[in-house]
N, C-alpha and C positions, 0 to 999 in steps of 0.2 A: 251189451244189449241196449244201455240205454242211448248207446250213441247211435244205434242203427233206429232206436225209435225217435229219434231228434232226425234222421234222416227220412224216415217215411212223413213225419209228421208235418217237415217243409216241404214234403213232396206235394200234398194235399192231403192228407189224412186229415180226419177231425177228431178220431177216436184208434187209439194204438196201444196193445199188451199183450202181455208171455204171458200164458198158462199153465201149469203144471197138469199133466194126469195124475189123480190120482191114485189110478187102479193102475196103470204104470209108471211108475215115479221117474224112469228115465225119458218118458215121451215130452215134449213141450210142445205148444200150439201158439204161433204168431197171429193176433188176431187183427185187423184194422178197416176202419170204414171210411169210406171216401164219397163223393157228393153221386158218381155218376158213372158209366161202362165207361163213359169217352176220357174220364179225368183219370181212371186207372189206368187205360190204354197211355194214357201221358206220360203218366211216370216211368214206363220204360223208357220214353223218348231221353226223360233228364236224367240218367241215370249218369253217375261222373265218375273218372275212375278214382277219386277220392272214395267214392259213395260203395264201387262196385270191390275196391281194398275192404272196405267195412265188411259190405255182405261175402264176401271170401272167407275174409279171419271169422265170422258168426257160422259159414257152412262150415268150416274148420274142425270144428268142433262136435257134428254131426256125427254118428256112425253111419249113416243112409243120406242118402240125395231124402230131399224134403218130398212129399207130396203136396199139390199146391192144389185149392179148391177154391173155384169163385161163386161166391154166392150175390144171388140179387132179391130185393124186395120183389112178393110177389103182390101188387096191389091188388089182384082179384078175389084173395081173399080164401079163393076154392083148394 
């Protein structure tokens, strides 16, 4: 994992970590923050197949396909 977070982390991430559930101990959550929609949207562009070997062997190990969820600052507050 830590090589996949050396890889989001050159991707643009500034902020990158696994989480445990703890009410279910098999779940993990890949967390990371990046500056902007358009600099996420990036990282798909650089993806390498160095990069995409990595995220392979991490889904590898998955029972389920991931559910992915994108979250944005809501500056209004409301």
């Amino acid at each position: 994992m830590e090589r996949y977070g050396r890889v989001r982390r050159r991707d643009g991430a500034s902020r990158w970590g696994i989480f445990r559930d703890v009410e279910q101990s098999d779940r993990y959550v890949e967390s990371f923050l990046v500056t902007s929609w358009a600099e996420r949207l990036r990282q798909h562009e650089r993806l390498t197949r160095a990069d995409s070997a990595i995220e392979q062997e991490v889904r590898s190990h998955a029972q389920e396909d991931p559910i992915v969820r994108h979250l944005i600052y809501d500056e209004s507050g409301d």
